[in-house]
mmCIF file of the N, C-alpha and C atoms, coordinates in Angstrom:
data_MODEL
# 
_entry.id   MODEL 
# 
loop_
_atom_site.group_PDB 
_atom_site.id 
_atom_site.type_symbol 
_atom_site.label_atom_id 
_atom_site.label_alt_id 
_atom_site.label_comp_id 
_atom_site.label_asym_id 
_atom_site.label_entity_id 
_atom_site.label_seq_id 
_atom_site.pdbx_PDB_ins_code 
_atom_site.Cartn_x 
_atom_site.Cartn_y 
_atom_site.Cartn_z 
_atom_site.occupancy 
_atom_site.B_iso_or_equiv 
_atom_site.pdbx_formal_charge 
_atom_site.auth_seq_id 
_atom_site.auth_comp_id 
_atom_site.auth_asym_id 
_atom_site.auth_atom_id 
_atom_site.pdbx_PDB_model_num 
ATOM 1   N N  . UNK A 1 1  ? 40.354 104.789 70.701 1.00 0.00 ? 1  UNK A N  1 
ATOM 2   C CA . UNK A 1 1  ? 40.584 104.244 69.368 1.00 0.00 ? 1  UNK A CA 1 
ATOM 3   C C  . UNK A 1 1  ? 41.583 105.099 68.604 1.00 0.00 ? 1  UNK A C  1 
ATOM 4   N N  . UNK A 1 2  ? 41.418 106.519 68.441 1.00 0.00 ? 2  UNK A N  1 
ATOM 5   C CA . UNK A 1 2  ? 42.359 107.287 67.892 1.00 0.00 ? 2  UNK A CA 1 
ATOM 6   C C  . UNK A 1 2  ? 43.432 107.119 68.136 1.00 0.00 ? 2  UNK A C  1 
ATOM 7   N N  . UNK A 1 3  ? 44.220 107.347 69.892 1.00 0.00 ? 3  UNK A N  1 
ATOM 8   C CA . UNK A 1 3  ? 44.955 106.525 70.628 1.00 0.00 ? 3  UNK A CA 1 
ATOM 9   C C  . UNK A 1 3  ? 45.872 105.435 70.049 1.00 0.00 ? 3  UNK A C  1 
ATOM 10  N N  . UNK A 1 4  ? 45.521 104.772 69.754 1.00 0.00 ? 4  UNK A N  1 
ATOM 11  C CA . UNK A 1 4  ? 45.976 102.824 69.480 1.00 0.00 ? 4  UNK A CA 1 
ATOM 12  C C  . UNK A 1 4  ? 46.238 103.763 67.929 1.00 0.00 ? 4  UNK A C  1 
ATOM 13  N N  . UNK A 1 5  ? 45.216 103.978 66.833 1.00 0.00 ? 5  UNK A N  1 
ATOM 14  C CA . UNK A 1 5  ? 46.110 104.442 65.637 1.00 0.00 ? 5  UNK A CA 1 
ATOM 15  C C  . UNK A 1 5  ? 47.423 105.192 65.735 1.00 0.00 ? 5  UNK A C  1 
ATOM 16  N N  . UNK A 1 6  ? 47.378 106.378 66.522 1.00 0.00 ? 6  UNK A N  1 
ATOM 17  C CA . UNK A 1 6  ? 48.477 107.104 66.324 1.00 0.00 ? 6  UNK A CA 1 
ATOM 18  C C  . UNK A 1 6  ? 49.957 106.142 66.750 1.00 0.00 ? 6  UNK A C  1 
ATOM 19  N N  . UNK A 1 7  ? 49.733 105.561 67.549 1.00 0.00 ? 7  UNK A N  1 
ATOM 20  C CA . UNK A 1 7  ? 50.591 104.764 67.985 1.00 0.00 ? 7  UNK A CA 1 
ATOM 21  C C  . UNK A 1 7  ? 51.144 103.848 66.779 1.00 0.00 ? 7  UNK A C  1 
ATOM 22  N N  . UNK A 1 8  ? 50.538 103.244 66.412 1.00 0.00 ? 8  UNK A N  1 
ATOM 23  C CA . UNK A 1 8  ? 50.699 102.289 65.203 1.00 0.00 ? 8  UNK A CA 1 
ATOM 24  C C  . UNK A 1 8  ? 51.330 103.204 63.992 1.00 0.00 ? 8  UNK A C  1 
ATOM 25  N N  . UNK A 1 9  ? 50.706 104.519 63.950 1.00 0.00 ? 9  UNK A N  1 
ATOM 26  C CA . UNK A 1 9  ? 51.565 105.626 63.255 1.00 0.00 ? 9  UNK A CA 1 
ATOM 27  C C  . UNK A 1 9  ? 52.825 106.092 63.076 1.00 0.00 ? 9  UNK A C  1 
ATOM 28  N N  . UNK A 1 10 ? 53.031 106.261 64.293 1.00 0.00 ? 10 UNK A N  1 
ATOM 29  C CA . UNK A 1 10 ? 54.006 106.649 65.220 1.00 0.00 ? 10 UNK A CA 1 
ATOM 30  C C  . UNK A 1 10 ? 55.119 105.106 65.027 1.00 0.00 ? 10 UNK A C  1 
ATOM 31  N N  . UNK A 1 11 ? 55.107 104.568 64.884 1.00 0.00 ? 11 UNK A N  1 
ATOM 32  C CA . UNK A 1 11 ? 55.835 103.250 65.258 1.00 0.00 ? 11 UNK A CA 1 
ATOM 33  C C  . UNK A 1 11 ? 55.770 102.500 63.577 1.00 0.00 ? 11 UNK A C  1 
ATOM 34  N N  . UNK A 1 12 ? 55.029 103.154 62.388 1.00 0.00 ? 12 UNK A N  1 
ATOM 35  C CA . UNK A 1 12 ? 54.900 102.210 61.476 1.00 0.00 ? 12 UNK A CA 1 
ATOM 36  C C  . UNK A 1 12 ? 56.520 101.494 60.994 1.00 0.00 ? 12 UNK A C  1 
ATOM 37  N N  . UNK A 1 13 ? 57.421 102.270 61.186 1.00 0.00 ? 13 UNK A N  1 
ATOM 38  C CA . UNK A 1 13 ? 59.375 101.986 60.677 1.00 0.00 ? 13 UNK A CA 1 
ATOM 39  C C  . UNK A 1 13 ? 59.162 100.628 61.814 1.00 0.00 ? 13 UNK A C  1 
ATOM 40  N N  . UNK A 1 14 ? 58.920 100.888 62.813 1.00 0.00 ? 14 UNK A N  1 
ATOM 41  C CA . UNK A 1 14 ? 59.382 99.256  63.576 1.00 0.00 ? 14 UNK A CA 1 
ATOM 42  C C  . UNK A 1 14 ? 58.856 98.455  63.342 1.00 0.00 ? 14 UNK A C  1 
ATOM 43  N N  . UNK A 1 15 ? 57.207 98.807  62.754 1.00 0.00 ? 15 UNK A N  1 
ATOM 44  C CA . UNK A 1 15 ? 56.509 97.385  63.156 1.00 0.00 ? 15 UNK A CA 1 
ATOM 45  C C  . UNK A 1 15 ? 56.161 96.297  61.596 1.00 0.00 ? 15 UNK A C  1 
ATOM 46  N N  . UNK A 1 16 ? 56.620 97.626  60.373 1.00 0.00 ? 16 UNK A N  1 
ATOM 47  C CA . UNK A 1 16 ? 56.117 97.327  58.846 1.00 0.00 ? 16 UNK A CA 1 
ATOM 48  C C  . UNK A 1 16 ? 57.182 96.054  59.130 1.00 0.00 ? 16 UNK A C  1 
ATOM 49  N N  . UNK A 1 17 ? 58.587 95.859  59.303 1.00 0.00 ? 17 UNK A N  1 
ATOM 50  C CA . UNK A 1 17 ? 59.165 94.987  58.956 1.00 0.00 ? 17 UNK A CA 1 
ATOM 51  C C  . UNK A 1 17 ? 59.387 93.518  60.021 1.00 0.00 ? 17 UNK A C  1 
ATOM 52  N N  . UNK A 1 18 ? 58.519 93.791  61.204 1.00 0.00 ? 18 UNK A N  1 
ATOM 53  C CA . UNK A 1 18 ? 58.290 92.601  61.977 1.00 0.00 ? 18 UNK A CA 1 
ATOM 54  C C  . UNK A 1 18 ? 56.683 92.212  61.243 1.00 0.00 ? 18 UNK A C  1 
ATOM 55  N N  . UNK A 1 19 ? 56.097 92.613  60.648 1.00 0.00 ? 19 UNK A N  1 
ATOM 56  C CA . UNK A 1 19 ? 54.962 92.355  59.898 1.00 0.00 ? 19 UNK A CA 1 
ATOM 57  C C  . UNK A 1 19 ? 55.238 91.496  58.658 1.00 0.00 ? 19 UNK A C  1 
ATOM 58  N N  . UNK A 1 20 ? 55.867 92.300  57.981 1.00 0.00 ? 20 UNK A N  1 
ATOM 59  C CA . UNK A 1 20 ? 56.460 91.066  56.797 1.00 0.00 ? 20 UNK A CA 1 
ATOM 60  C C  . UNK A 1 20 ? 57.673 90.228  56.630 1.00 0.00 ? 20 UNK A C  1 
ATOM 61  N N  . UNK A 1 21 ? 58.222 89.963  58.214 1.00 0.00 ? 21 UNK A N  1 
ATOM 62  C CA . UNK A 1 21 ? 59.222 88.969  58.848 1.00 0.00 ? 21 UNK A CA 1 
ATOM 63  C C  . UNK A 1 21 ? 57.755 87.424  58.919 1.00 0.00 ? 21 UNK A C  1 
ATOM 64  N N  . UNK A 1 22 ? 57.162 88.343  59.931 1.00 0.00 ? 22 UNK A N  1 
ATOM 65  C CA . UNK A 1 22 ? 55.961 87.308  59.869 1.00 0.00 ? 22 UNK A CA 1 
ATOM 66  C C  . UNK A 1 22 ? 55.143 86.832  58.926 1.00 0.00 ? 22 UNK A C  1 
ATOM 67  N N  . UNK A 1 23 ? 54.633 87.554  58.134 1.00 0.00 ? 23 UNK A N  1 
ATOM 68  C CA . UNK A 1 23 ? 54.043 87.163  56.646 1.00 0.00 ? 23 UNK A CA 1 
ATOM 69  C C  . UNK A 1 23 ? 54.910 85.824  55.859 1.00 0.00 ? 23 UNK A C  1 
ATOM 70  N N  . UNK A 1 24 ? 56.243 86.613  55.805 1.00 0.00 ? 24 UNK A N  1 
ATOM 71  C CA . UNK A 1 24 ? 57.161 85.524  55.054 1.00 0.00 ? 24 UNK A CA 1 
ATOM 72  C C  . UNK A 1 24 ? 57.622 84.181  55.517 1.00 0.00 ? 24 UNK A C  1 
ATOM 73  N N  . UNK A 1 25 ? 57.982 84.647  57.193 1.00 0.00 ? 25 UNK A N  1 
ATOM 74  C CA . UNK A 1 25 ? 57.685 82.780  57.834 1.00 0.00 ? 25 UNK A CA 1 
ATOM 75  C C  . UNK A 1 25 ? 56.906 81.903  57.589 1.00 0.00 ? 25 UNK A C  1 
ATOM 76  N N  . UNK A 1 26 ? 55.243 82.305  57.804 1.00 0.00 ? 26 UNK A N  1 
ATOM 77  C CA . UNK A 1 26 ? 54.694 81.982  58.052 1.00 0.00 ? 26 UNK A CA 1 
ATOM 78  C C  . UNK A 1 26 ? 53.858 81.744  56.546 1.00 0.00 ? 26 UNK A C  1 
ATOM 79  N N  . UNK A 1 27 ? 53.987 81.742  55.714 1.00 0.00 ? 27 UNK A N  1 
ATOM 80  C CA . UNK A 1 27 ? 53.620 81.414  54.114 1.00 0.00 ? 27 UNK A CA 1 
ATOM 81  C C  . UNK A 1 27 ? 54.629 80.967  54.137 1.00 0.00 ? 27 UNK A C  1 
ATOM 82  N N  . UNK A 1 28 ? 56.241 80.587  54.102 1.00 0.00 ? 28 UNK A N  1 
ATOM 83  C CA . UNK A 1 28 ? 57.207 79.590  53.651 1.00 0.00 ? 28 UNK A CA 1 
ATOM 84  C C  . UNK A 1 28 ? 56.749 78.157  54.891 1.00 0.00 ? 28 UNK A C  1 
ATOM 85  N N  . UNK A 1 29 ? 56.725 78.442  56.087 1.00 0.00 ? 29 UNK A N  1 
ATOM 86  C CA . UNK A 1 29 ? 56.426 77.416  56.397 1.00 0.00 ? 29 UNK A CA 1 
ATOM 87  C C  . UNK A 1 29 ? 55.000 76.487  55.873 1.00 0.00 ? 29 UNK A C  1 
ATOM 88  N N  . UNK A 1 30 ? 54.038 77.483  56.178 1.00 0.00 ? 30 UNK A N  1 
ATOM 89  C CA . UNK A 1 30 ? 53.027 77.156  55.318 1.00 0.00 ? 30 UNK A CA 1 
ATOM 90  C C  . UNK A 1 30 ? 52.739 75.942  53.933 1.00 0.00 ? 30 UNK A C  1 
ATOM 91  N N  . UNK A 1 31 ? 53.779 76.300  52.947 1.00 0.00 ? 31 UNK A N  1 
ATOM 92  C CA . UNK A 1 31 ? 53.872 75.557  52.110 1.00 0.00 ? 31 UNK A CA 1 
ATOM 93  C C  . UNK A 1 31 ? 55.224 74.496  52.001 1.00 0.00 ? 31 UNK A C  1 
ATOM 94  N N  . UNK A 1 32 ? 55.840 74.926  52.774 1.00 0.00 ? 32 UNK A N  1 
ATOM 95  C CA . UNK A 1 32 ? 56.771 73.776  52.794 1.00 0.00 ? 32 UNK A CA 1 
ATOM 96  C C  . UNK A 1 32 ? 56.047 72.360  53.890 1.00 0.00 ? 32 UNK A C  1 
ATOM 97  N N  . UNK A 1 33 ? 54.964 73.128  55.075 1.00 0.00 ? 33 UNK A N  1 
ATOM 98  C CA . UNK A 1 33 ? 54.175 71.622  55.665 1.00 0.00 ? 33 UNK A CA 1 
ATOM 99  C C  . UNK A 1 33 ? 53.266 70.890  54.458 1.00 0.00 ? 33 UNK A C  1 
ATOM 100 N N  . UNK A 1 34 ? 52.909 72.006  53.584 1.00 0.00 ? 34 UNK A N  1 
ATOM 101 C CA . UNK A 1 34 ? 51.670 71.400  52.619 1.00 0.00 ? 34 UNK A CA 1 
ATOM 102 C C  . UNK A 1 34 ? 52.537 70.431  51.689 1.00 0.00 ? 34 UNK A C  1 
ATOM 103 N N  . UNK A 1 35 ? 53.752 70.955  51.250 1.00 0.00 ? 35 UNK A N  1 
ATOM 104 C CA . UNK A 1 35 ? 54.359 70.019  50.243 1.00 0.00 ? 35 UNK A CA 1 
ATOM 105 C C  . UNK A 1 35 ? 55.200 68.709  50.677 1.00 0.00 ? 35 UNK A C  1 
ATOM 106 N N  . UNK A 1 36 ? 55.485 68.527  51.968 1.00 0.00 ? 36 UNK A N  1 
ATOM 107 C CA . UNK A 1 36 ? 56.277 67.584  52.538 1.00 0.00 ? 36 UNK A CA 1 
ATOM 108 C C  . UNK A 1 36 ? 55.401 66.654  53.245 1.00 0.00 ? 36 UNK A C  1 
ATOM 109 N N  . UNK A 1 37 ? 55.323 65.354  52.932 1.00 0.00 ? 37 UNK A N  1 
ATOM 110 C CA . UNK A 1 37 ? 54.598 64.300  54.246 1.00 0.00 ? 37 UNK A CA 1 
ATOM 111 C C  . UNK A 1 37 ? 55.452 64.040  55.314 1.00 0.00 ? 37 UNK A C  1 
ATOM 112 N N  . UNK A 1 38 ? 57.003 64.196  55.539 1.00 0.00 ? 38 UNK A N  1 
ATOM 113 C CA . UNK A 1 38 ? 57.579 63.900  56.929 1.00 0.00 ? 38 UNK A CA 1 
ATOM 114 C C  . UNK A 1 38 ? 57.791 64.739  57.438 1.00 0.00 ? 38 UNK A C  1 
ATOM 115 N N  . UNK A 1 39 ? 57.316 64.517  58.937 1.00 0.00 ? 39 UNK A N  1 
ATOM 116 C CA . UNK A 1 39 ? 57.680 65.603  60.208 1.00 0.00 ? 39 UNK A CA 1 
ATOM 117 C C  . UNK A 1 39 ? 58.012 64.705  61.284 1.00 0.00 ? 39 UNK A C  1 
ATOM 118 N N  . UNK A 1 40 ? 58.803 65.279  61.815 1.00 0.00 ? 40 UNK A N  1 
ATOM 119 C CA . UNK A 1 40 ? 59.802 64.794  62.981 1.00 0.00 ? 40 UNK A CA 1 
ATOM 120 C C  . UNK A 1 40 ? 58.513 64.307  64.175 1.00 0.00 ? 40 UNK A C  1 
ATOM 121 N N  . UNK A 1 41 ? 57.688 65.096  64.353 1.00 0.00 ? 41 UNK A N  1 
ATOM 122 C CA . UNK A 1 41 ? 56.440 64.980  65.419 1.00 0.00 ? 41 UNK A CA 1 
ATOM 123 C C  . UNK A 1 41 ? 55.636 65.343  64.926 1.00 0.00 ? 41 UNK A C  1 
ATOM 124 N N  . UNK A 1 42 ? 54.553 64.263  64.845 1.00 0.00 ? 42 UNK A N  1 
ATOM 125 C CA . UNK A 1 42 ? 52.841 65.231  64.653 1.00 0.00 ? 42 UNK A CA 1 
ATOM 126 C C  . UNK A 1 42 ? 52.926 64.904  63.339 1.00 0.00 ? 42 UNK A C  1 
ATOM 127 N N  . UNK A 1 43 ? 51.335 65.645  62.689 1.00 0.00 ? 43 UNK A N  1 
ATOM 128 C CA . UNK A 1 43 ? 51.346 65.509  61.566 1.00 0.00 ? 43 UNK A CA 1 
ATOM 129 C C  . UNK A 1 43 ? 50.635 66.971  61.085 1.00 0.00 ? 43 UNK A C  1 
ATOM 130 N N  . UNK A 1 44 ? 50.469 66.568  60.019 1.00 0.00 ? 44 UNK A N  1 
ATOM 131 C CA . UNK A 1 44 ? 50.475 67.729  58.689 1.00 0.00 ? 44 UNK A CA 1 
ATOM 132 C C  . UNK A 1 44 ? 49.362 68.915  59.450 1.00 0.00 ? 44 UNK A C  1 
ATOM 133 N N  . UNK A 1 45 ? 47.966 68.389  60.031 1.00 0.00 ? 45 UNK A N  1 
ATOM 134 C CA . UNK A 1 45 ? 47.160 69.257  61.026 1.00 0.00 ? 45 UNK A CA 1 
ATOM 135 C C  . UNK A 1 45 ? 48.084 69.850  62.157 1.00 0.00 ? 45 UNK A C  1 
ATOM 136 N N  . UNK A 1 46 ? 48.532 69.193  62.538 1.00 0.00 ? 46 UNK A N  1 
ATOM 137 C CA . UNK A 1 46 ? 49.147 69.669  63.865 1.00 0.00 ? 46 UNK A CA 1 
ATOM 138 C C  . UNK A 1 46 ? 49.861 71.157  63.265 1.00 0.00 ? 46 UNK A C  1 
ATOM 139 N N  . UNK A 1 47 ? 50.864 70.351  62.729 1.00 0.00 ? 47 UNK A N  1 
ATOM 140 C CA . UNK A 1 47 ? 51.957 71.659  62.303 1.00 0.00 ? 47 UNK A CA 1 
ATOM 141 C C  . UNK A 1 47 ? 51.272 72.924  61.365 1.00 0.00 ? 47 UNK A C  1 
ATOM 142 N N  . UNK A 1 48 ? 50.023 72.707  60.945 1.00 0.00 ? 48 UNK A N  1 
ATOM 143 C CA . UNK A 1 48 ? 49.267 73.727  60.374 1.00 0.00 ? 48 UNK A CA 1 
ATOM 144 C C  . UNK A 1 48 ? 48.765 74.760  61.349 1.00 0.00 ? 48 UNK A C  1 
ATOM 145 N N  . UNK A 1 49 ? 48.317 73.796  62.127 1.00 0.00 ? 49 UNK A N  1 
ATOM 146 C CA . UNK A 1 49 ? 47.835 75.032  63.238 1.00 0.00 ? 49 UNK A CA 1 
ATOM 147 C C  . UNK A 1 49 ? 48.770 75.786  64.279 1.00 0.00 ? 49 UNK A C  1 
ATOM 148 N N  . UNK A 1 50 ? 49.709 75.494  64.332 1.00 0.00 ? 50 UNK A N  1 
ATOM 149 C CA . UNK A 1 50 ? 51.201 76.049  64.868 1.00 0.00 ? 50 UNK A CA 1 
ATOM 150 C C  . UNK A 1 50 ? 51.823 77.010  64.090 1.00 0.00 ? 50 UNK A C  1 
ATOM 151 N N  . UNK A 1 51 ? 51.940 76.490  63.084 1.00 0.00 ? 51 UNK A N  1 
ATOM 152 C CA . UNK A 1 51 ? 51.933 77.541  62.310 1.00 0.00 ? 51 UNK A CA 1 
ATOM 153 C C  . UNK A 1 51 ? 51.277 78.777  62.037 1.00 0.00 ? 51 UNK A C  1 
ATOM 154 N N  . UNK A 1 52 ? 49.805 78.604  61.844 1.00 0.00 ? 52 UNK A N  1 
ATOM 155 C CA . UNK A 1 52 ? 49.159 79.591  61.845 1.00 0.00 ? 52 UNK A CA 1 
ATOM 156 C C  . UNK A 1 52 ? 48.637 80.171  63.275 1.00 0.00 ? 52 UNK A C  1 
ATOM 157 N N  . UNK A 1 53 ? 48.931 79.828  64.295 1.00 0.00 ? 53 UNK A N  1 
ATOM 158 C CA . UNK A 1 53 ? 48.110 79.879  65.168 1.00 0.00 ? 53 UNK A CA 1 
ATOM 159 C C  . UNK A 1 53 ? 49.190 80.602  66.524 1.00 0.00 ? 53 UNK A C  1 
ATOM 160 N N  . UNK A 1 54 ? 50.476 80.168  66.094 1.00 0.00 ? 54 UNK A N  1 
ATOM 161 C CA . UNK A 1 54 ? 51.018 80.713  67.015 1.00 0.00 ? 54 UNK A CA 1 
ATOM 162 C C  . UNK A 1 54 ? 51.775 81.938  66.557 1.00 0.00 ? 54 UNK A C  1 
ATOM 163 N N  . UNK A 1 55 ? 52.251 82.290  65.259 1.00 0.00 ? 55 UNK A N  1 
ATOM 164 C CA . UNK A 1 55 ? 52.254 82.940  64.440 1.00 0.00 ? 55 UNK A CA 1 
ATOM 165 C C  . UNK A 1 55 ? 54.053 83.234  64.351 1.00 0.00 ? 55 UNK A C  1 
ATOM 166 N N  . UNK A 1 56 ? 54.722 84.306  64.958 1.00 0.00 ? 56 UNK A N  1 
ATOM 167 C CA . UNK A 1 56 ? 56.033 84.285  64.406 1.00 0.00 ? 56 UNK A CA 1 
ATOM 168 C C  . UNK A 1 56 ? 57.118 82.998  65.009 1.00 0.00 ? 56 UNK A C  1 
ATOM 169 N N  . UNK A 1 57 ? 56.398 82.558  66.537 1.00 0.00 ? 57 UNK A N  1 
ATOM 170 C CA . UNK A 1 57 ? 57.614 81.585  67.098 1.00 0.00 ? 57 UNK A CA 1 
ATOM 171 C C  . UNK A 1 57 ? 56.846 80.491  66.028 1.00 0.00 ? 57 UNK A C  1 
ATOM 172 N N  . UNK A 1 58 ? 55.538 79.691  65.868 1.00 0.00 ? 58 UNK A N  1 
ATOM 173 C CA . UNK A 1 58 ? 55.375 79.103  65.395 1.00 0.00 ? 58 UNK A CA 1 
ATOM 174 C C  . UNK A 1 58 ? 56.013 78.024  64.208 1.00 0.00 ? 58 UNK A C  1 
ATOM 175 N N  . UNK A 1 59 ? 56.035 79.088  63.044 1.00 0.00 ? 59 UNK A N  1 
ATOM 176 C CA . UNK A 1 59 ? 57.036 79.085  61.789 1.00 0.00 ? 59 UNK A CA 1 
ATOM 177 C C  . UNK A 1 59 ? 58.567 78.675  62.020 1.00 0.00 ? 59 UNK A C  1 
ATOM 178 N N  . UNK A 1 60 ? 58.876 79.266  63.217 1.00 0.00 ? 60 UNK A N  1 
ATOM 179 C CA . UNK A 1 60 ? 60.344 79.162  63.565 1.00 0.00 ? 60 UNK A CA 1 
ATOM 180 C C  . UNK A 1 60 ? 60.303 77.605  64.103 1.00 0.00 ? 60 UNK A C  1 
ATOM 181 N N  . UNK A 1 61 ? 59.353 77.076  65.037 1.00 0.00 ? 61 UNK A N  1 
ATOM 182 C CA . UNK A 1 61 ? 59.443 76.252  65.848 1.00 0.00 ? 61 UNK A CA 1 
ATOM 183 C C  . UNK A 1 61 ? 59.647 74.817  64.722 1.00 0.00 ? 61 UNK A C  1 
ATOM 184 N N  . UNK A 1 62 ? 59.021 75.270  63.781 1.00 0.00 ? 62 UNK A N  1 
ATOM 185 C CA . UNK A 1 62 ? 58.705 74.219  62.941 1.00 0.00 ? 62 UNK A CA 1 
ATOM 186 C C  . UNK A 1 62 ? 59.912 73.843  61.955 1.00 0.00 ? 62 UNK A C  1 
ATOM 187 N N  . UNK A 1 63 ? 60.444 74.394  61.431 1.00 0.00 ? 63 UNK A N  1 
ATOM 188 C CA . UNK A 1 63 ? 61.487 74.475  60.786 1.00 0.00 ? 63 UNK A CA 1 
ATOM 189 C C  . UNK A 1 63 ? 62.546 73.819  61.895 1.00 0.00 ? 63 UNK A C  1 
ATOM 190 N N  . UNK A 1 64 ? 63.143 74.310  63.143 1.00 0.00 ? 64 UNK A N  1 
ATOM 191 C CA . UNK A 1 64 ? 63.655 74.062  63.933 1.00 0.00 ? 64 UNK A CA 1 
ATOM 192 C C  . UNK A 1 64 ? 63.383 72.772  64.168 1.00 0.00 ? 64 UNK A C  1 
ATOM 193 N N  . UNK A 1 65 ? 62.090 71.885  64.552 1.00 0.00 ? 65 UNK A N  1 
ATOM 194 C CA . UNK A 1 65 ? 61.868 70.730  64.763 1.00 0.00 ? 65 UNK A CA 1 
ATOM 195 C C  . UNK A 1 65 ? 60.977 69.739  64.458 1.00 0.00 ? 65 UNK A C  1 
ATOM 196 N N  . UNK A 1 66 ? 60.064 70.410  63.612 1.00 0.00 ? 66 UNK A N  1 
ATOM 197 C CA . UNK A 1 66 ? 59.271 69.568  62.766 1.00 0.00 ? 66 UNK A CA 1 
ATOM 198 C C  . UNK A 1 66 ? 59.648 68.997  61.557 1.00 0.00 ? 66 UNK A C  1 
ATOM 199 N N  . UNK A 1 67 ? 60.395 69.787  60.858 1.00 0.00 ? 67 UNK A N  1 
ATOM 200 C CA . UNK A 1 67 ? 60.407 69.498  59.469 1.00 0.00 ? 67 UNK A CA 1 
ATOM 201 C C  . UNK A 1 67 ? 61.331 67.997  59.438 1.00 0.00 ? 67 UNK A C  1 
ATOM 202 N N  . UNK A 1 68 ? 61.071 67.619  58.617 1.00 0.00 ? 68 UNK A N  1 
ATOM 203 C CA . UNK A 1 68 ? 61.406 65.739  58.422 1.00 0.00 ? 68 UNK A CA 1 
ATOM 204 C C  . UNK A 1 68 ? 62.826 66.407  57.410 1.00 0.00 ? 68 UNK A C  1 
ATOM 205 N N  . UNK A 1 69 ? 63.122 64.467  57.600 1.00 0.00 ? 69 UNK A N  1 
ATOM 206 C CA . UNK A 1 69 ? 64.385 64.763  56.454 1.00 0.00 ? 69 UNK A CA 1 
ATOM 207 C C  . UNK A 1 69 ? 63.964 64.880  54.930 1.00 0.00 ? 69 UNK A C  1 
ATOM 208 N N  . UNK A 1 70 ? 64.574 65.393  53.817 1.00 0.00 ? 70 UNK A N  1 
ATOM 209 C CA . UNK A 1 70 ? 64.001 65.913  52.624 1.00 0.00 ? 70 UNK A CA 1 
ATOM 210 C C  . UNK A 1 70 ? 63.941 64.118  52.197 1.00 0.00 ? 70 UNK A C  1 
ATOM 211 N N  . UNK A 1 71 ? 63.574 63.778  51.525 1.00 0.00 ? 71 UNK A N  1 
ATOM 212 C CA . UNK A 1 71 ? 63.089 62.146  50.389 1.00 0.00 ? 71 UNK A CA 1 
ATOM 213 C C  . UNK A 1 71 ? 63.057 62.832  49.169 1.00 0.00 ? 71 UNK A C  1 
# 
């Protein structure tokens, strides 16, 4: 256990900003599925749990090919 901390210590410069790369995808996608009813595939569940579930490709994936045209 000590182990795995120091590491995470040791490494906090690389990993703080792939942490809130992910935070920020993944809350913009977040609310841009909640505020939009069109998606290219699937619906509003689907892309929720992709989002949250797959976590940094997720967000990306969605934007990339879910998101509908704006109305």
């Amino acid at each position: 256990m000590n182990n795995n901390w120091q590491f995470f210590m040791d490494n906090l410069a690389l990993l703080l900003p792939l942490i809130l790369l992910e935070l920020v995808l993944t809350i913009t996608a977040l609310i841009h599925v909640l505020k939009h009813p069109h998606y290219r595939f699937g619906n509003r569940v689907l892309w929720i749990f992709i989002v949250v579930i797959i976590q940094i490709i997720g967000p990306v994936v969605y934007f990339a090919f879910g998101r509908g045209d704006e109305q």
